[in-house]
C-alpha positions in Angstrom: -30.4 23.5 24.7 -32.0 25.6 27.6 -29.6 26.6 30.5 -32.0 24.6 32.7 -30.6 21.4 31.1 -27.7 21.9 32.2 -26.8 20.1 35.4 -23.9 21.8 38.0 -21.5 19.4 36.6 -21.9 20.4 32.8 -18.9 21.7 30.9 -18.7 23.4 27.5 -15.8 22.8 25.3 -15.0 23.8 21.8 -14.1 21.1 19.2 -10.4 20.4 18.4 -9.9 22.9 15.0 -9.6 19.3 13.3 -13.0 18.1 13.6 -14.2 21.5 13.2 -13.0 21.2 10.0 -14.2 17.6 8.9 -17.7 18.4 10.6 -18.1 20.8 7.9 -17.1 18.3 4.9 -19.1 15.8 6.5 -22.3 18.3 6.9 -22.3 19.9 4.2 -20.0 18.3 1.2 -21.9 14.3 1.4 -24.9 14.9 -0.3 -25.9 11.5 -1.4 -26.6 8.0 0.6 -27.2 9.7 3.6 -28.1 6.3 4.8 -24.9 5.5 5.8 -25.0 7.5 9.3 -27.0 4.2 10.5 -24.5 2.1 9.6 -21.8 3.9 10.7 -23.2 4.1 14.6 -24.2 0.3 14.7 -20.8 -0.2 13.5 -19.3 1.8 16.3 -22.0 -0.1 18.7 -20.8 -3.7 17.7 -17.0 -2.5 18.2 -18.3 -1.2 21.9 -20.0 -4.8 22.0 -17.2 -6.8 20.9 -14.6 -4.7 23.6 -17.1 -5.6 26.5 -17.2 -9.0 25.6 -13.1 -9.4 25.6 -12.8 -7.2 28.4 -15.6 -9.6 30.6 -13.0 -12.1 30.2 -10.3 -10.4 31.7 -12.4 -8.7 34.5 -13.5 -10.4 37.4 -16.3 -7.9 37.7 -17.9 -5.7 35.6 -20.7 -3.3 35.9 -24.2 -4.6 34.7 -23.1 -7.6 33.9 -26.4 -9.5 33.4 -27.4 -7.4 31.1 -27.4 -9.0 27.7 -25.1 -7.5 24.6 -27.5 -6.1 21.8 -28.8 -3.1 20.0 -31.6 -1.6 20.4 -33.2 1.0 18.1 -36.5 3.4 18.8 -37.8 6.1 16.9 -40.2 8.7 17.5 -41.9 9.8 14.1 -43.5 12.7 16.3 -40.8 14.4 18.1 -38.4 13.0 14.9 -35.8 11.5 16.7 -34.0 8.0 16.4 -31.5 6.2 19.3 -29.3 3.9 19.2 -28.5 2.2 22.4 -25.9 -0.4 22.8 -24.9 -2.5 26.0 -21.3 -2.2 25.2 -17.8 -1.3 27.0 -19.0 2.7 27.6 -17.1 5.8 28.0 -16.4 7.2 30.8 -15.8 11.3 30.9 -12.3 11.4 29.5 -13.0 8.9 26.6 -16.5 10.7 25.5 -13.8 14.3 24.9 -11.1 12.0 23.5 -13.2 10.1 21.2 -15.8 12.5 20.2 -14.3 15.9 21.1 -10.6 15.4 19.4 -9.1 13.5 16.3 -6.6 11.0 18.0 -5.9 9.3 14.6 -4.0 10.0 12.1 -6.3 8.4 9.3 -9.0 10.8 10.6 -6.8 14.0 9.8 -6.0 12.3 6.3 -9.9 12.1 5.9 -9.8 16.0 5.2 -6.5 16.5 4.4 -6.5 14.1 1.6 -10.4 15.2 0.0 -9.9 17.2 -2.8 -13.0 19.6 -4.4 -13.7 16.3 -6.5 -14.2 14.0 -4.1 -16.2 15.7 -1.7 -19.3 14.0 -3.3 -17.9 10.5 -2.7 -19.4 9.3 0.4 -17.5 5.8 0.2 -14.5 7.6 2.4 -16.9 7.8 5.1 -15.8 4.9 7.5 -12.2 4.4 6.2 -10.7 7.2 8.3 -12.2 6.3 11.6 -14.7 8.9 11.0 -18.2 7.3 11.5 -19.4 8.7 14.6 -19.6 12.2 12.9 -21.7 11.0 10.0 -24.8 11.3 12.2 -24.5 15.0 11.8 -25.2 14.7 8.0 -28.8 13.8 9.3 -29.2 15.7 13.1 -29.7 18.8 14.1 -28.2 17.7 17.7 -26.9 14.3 19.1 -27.1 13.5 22.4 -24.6 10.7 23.7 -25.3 9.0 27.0 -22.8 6.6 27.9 -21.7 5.0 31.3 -18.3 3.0 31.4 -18.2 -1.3 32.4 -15.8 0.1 35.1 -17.9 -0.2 38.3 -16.5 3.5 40.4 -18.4 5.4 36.7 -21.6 7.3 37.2 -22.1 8.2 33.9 -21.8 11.0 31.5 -24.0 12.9 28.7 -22.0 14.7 25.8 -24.6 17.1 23.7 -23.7 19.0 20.0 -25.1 20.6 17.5 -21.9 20.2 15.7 -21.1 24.4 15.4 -18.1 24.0 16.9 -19.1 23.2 20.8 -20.3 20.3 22.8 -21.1 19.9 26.2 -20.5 17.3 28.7 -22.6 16.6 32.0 -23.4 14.2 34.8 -25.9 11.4 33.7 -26.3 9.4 37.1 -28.2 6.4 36.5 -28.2 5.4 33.2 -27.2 1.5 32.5 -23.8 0.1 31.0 -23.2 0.8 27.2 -24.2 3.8 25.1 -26.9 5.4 23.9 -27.0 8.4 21.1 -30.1 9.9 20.5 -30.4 11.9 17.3 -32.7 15.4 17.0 -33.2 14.8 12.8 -33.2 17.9 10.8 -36.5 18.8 8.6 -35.2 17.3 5.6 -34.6 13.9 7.6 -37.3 13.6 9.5 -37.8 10.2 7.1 -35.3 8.4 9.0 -37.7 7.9 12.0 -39.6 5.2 10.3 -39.1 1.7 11.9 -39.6 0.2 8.3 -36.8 2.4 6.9 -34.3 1.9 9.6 -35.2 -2.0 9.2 -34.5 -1.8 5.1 -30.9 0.2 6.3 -30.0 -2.0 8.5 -30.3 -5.0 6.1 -28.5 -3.4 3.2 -25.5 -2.2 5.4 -25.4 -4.5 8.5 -26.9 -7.6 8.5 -23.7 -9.5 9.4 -23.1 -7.8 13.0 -22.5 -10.0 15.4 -24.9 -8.9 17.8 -28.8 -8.9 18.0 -30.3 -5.5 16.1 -33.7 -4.4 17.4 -35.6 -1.6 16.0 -38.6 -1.7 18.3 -38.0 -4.4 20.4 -37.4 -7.0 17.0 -34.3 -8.0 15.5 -33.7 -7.2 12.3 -30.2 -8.8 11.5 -28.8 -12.1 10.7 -26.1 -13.2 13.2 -23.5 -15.0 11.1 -20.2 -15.7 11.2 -19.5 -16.3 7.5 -16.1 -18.1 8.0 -17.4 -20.8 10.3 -19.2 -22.1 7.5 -18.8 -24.3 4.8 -17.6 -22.8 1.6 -20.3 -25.2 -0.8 -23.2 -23.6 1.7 -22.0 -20.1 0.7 -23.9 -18.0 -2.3 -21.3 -15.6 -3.7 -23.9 -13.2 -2.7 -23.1 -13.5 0.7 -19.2 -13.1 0.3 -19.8 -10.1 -0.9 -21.9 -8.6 1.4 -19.8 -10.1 4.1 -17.0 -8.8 2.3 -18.6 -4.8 2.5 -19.1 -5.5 5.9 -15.9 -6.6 7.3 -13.9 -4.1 4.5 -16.5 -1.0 5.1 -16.3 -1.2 1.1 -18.9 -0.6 -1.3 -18.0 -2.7 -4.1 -16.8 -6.8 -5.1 -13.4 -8.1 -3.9 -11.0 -8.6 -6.5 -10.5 -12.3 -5.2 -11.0 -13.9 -2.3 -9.5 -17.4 0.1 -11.7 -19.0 2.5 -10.0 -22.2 3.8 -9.9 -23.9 7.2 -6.9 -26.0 8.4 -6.6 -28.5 11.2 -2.4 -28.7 11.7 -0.3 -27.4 13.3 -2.9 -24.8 14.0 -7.1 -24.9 14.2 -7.6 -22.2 11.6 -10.3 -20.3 9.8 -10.2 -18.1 7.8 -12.1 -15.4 5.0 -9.8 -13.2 3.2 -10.7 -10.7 0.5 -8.4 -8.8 -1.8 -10.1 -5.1 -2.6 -10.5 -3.7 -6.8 -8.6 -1.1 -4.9 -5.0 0.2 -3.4 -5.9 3.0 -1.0 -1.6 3.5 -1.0 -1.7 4.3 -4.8 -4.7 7.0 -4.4 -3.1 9.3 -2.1 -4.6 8.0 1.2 -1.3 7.4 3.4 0.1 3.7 4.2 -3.0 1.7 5.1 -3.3 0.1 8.1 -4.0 -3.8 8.7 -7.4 -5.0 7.4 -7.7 -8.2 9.2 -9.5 -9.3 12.6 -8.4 -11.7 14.6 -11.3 -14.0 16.1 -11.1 -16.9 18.8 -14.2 -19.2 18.6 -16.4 -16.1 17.2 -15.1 -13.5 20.1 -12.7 -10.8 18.7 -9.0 -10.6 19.8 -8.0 -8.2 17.9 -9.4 -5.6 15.6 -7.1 -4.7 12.4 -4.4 -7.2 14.2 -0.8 -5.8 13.4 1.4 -9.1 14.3 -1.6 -11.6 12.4 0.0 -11.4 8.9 3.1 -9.6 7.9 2.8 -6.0 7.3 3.4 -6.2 3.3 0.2 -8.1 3.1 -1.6 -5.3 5.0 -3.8 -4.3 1.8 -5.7 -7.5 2.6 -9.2 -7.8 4.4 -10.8 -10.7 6.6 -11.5 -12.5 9.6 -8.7 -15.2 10.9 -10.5 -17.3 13.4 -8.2 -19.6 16.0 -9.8 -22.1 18.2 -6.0 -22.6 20.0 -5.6 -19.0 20.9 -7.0 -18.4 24.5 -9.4 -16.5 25.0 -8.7 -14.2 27.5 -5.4 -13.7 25.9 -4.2 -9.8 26.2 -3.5 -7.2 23.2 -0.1 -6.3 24.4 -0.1 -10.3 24.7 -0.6 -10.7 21.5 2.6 -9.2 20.3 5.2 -11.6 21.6 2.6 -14.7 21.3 4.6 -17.6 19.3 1.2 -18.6 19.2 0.2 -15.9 16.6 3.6 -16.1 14.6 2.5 -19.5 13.7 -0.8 -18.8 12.5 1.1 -15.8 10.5 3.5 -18.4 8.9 0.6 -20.6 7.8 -2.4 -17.7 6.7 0.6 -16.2 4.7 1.8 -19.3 3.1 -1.5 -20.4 2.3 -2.5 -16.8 0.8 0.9 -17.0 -1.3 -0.5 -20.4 -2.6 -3.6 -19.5 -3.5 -2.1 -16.3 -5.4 0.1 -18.6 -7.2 -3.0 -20.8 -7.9 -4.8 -18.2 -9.1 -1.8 -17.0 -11.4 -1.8 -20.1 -13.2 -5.6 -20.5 -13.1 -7.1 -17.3 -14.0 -3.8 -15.5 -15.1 -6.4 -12.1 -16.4 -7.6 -12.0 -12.8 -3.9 -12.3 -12.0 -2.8 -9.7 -13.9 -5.2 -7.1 -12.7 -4.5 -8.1 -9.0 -0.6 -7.3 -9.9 -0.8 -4.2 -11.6 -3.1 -3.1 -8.3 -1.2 -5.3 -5.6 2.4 -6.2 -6.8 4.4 -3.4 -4.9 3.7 -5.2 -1.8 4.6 -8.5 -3.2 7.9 -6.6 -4.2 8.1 -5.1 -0.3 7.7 -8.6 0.4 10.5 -9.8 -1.6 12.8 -7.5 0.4 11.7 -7.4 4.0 10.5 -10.7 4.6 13.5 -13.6 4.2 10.9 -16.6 5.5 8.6 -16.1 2.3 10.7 -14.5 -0.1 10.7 -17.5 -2.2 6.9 -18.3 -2.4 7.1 -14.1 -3.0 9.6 -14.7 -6.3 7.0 -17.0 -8.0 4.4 -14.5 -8.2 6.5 -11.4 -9.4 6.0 -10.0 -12.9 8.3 -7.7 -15.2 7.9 -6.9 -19.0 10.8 -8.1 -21.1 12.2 -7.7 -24.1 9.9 -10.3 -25.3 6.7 -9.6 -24.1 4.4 -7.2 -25.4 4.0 -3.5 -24.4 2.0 -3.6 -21.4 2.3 -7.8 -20.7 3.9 -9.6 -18.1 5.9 -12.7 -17.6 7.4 -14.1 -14.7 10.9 -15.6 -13.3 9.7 -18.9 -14.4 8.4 -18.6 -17.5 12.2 -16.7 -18.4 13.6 -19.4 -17.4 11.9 -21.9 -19.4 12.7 -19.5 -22.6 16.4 -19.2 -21.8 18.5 -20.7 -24.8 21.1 -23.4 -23.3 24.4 -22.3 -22.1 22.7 -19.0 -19.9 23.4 -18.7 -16.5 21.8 -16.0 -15.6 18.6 -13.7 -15.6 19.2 -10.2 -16.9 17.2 -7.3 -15.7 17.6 -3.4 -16.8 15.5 -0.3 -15.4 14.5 2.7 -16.8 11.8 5.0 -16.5 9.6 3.6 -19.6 9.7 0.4 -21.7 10.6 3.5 -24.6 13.4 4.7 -22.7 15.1 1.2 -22.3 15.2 0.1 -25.4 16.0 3.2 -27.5 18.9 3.2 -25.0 22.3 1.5 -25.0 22.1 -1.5 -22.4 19.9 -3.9 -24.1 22.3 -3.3 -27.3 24.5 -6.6 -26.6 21.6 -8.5 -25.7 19.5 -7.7 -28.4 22.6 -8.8 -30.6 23.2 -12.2 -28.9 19.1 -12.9 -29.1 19.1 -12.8 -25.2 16.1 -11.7 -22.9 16.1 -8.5 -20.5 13.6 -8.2 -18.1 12.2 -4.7 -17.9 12.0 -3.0 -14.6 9.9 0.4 -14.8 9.8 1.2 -11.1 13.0 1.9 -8.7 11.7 -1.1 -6.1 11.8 -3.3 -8.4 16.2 -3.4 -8.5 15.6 -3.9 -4.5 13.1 -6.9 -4.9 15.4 -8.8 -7.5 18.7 -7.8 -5.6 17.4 -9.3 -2.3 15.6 -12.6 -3.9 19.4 -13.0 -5.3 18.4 -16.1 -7.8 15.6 -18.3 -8.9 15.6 -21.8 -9.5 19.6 -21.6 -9.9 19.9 -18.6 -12.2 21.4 -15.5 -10.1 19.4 -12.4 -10.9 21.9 -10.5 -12.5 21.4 -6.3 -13.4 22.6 -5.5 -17.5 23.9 -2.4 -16.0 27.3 -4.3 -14.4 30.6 -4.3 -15.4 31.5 -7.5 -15.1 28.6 -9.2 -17.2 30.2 -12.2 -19.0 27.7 -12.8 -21.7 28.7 -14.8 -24.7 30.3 -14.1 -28.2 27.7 -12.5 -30.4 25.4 -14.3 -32.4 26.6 -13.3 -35.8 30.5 -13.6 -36.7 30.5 -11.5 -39.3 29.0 -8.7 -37.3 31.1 -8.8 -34.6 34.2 -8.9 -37.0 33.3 -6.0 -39.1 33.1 -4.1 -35.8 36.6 -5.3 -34.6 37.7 -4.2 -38.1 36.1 -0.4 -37.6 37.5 -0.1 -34.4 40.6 1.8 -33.6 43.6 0.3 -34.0 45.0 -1.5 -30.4 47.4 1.2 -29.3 45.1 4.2 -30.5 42.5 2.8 -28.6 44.5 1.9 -25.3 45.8 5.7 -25.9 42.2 7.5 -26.1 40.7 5.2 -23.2 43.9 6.6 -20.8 43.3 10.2 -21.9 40.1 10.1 -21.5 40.4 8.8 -17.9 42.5 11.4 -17.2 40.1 13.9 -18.4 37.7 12.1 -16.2 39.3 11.9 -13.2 37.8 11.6 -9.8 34.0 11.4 -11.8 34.7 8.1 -12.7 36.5 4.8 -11.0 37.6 3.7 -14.6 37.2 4.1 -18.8 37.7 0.9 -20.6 36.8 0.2 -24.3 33.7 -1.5 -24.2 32.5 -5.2 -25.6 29.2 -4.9 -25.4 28.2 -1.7 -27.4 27.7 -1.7 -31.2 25.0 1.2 -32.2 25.8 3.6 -29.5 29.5 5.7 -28.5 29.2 5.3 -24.3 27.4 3.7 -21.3 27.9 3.8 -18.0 28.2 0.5 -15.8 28.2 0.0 -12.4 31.7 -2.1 -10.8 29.8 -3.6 -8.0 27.2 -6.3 -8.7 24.9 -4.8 -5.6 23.9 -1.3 -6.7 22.5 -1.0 -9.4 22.0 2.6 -11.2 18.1 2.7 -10.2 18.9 1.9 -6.6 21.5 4.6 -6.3 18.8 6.7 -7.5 16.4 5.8 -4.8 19.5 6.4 -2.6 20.1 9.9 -3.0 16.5 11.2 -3.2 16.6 9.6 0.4 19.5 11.1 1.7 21.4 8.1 2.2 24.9 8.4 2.0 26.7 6.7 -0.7 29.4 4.6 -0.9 32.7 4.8 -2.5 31.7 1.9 -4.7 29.4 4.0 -6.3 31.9 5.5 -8.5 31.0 4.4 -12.3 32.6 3.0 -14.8 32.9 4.8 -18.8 32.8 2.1 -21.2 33.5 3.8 -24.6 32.7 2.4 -28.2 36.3 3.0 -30.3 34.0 1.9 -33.4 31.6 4.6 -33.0 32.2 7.2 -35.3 32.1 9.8 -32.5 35.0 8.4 -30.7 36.9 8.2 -33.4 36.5 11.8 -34.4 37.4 12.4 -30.7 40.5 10.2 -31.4 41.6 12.9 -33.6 40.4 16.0 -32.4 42.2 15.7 -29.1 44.8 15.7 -31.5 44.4 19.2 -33.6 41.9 20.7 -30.2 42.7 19.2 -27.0 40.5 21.7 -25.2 38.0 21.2 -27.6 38.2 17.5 -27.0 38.0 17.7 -23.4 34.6 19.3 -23.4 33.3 16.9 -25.5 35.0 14.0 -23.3 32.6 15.4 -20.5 29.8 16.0 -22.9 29.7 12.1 -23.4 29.6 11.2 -19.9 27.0 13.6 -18.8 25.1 11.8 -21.9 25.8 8.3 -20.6 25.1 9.6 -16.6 21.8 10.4 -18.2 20.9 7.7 -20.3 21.8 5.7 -16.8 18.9 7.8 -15.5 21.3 10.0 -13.3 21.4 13.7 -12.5 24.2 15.4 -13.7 25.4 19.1 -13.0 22.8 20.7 -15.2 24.0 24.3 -15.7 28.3 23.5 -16.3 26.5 21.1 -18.9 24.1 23.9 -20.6 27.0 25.9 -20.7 29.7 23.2 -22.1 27.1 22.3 -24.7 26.6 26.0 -26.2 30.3 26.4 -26.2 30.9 23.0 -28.4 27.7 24.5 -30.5 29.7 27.4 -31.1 32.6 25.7 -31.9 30.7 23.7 -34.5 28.8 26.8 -36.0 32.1 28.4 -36.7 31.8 31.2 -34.4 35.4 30.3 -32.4 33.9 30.8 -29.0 
């Protein structure tokens, strides 16, 4: 760029270190599909489209306003260049350095941050980070961007890079509303300025913007809006592709609603569940995925308040003939008008889910193993739905198969007659729980446990309370009042190994005094058979997992969390401790504290590891004979 160029006016700047940095991945680490630069501008052009048109509503005037809403693209096969011109909203001065200069996004900043050495190559995370613009250096030596702002006191600005790490900014008086970038193509694509290749782009990446796309004066692209139409006049085909579109995805959805309802609310609407959870591959909480349209024009891009934020993974359009149309963003947010269409999208999506549960319960399964955390955030933050929400949740149990699900309902209609209540136990692995003592007593009595393997799970059940009349009750409680054991002759020749009454009342105050302030109490326990211990919980609400979750959070616990011992006086350990607090009390008291660290433990609690390292060689010694 000669200094001549340069108008009185022109500013250099350098880039924020932040772009600096994801310039360079984006240059130099994206090697293949290069052809997704095009679609990444024309996306950015339609957005710039689709601002104009909502801001024309709410403006009385508006610079050029005649001047009708399209994209136009030229090339030059001799000078190699391409532009993209759009008659959109513009950019005034301050929004060309905010928007091209800086990274005012936090998805932007996890773009880089999150791109590890392997994943450089995978130009799919172009586009989900808010990113595009900068994609055009992948194929430009320098881009020129000429914009002028809808606001009528704007004269117009050019901003000019090579992407090394400045850019420029001038005076551009009398250019028209709306953007234009013009792209210098490097040597190796020089291809791109072929009006038959940008033609064959387009149509692979962008033929559902809702604009007119010209490359030399023709339009290229199919103006549709998918949802308006009916669902038997729509190829699977085109789902998909509207699906890409509206998702910036690169694969099928999972699944997919398209309904329309008439009352209380005129509604339309396309949603598409991804293959994939961004959340659960590192990218940061995603944010909403679904548009908000009002007879075709767009309210609301990514709209926060349009469906609750636990069903943010999903992507659509939700089209509202009743919504006004020059209705405002901030609007938007108190608008009892939009919390109705969020009670019915989210009840009908809950439906279909369900539908689809008992219909295709494979697909089901694939969408929970991907999807069902936020069902499970749905279970505890949202009290409106959170019974539609229990239908579709899914544990293993202690009937199902490693790796298989079944729900609340199908627990139910399995539970023998006389149960009142569903039983749930965490633990860290399906392994873990049942080589551990709290499934013993229901094992015995032939009752089912549902298996909960991740620490959310304790919250969902706990706020969902009961289902169909059966309280959700944790196995980890000390007040569980399950029924006499299945087999009398078991359960009598374990009264008959137990200590005698007044031995065991005896041991279970020692050992509470040994205990004191760790635990609230030690009681002989009715529910264990194969192991010596377990700790239970005296209050029904937290449950061991929970407390967990807890104190890796910081949260202060309460006094309630103070656990209960129940011992096993038929276990051959206790017993031997029965006797050995008689001949070793010191002895005796280090194994007292050996078993609870064991049962804090097999709870899936930390304990003091280095006082129980140490206890444990000293009882080691004491065994080997060494009298240490």
């Amino acid at each position: 760029m000669s200094a001549e160029a340069i108008t009185p006016q022109a500013e250099t700047k350098e880039f924020q270190a932040e772009v600096k940095k994801m310039l360079d991945i984006v240059i130099h680490s994206l090697y293949t599909e290069k052809d997704i630069f095009l679609r990444e501008l024309i996306s950015n052009s339609a957005d710039a489209l689709e601002k104009f048109r909502h801001q024309q509503l709410l403006e009385q005037e508006v610079f050029d306003s005649h001047v009708p809403l399209e994209i136009t693209i030229d090339c030059d096969e001799t000078n190699h260049t391409i532009t993209i011109t759009d008659t959109g909203i513009g950019m005034d001065r301050g929004e060309l350095e905010a928007n091209l200069g800086t990274i005012a996004h936090s998805g932007s900043k996890t773009f880089f941050s999150k791109l590890s050495e392997g994943e450089q190559k995978n130009v799919h995370l172009i586009g989900q980070f808010g990113v595009g613009f900068y994609a055009a250096f992948m194929v430009a030596n320098t881009v020129r961007v000429k914009s002028r702002s809808f606001r009528q006191d704007d004269m117009g600005h050019e901003w000019v890079s090579d992407g090394a790490g400045t850019y420029t900014i001038s005076m551009s008086p009398g250019i028209r509303r709306g953007t234009s970038i013009t792209l210098e193509l490097k040597e190796e694509a020089r291809h791109y300025a072929n009006a038959a290749t940008l033609t064959r782009i387009i149509k692979r990446y962008s033929s559902f913007v809702p604009f007119p796309i010209k490359v030399k004066g023709e339009a290229v692209n199919t103006v549709q809006a998918l949802w308006t139409r009916s669902k038997n006049e729509i190829k699977a085909e085109e789902y998909t592709e509207f699906y890409k579109f509206v998702a910036n995805a690169f694969d099928e959805p999972l699944a997919r609603l398209h309904f329309t309802a008439d009352a209380p609310l005129a509604i339309k609407a396309l949603l598409f569940v991804p293959q994939e959870n961004m959340e659960n591959m590192g990218f940061g909480r995603m944010e909403p995925g679904v548009n908000l349209y009002c007879q075709r024009v767009l309210i609301e891009q990514h709209a926060k308040t349009i469906l609750p934020e636990w069903l943010r993974f999903v992507k659509g359009v939700i089209d509202s003939e009743d919504l006004p149309l020059n209705i405002s963003r901030q609007a938007l947010q108190d608008s009892a008008l939009v919390m109705k269409i969020n009670k019915v999208v989210t009840t009908r999506f809950l439906k279909f889910l369900d539908e689809l549960s008992r219909s295709e319960p494979e697909q089901y399964g694939k969408f929970w193993k991907t999807f069902g955390v936020f069902l499970k955030e749905g279970a505890i933050s949202d009290f409106s739905h959170r019974e539609e929400v229990a239908k579709l949740l899914r544990f293993e149990s202690s009937t199902t198969e490693a790796g298989a699900f079944t729900s609340l309902k199908e627990y139910v209609e399995r539970m023998p007659e006389g149960q009142k209540e569903i039983y749930y136990i965490n633990g860290a692995n399906r392994e873990a729980i049942e080589a551990g003592p709290y499934v013993e007593a229901f094992r015995k009595r032939g009752i089912e446990v549902l298996y909960t393997l991740e620490a959310i799970d304790d919250f969902a059940l706990n706020h969902v309370g009961e289902f169909e009349g059966k309280k959700l009750v944790s196995a980890d409680r000390g007040d569980l009042d399950l029924p006499a054991a299945a087999k009398a002759a078991e359960a009598e020749a374990e009264a008959e190994a137990a200590l005698p009454g007044a031995e065991a009342t005896a041991l279970v105050a020692w050992m509470q005094e040994v205990l004191a302030g760790k635990v609230k109490e030690v009681k002989e326990s009715k529910r264990l058979s194969g192991s010596p211990a377990i700790i239970v919980n005296p209050d029904g609400f937290l449950t061991s997992s929970m407390e967990r979750v807890m104190r890796a959070s910081g949260q202060a616990m309460p006094d309630l969390g103070r656990k209960v011992l129940e011992i096993n006086t038929s276990h051959p350990l206790l017993k031997g401790l029965n006797n050995l607090r008689a001949s070793d009390e010191p002895l005796a008291k280090s194994v007292v504290e050996q078993i609870f660290d064991n049962a804090m433990i097999q709870a899936g609690l930390t304990v003091e590891s280095r006082s129980m390292v140490e206890r444990t060689y000293k009882i080691l010694a004491r065994l080997v004979g060494s009298g240490a």
